[in-house]
N, C-alpha and C positions, 0 to 999 in steps of 0.2 A: 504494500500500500504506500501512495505515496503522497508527500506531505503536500497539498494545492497551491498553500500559504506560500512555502517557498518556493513552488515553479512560478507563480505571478507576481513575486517580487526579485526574482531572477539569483536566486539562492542555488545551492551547490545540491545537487543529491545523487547519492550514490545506488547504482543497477550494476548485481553481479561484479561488484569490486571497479566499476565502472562510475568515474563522479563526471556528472552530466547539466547544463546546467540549461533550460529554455526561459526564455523572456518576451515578453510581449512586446511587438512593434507600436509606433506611432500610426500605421494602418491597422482598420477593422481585423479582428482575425487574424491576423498574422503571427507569427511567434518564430522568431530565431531560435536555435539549438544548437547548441556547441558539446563536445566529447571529446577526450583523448583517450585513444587506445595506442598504447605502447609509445611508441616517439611520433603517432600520426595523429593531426588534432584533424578533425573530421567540424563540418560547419554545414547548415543550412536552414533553408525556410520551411514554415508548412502554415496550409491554413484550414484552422477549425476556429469554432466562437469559444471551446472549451480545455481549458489549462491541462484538464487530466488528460483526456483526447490527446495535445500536443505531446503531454510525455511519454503517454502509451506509445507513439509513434515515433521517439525518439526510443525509447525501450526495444521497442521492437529492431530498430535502426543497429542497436548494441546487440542485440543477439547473433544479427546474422553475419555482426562481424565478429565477434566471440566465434561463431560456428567455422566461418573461412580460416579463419587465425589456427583454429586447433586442428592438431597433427590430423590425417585423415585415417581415422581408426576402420574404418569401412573400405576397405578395397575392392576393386571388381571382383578380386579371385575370395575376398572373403564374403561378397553380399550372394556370387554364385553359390557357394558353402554352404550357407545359410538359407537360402533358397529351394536348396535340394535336400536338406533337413526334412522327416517328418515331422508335423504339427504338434506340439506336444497340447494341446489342446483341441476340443471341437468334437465332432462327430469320424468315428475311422467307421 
């Protein structure tokens, strides 16, 4: 959960070890958002009327660079593996 107070007065908050911070523009809607992952400061806009909306989309934003970043545990030759598993669940 995340604090609204301080996404709309453009306070710090941290997603998954990730500190993130969104602020609202001088235009309707608008909201800047800034992150740094690693030594990359990542920056942009988005538009919703709603603070949490903006940071769910900046959350969301950190995930799927958390998921690019990390090592690729999922291989072709291991998703094949795993595919040709029987179900350990369900109807046999």
């Amino acid at each position: 959960m995340i604090c609204t107070e301080s996404v709309t007065q453009g306070g710090s908050v941290i997603h998954r070890g990730v500190q993130y911070t969104v602020v609202a523009t001088a235009e309707p809607d608008i909201w800047e958002w800034r992150y740094e992952l690693g030594d990359q400061v990542k920056t942009g806009r988005t538009q919703t009327r709603l603070a949490a909306l903006a940071a769910r989309r900046v959350k969301s934003k950190i995930d799927a660079a958390l998921r690019a970043a990390r090592p690729n545990s999922l291989s072709g030759a291991n998703v094949a593996e795993r595919m040709s598993e029987p179900a350990s669940r369900g109807l046999t």
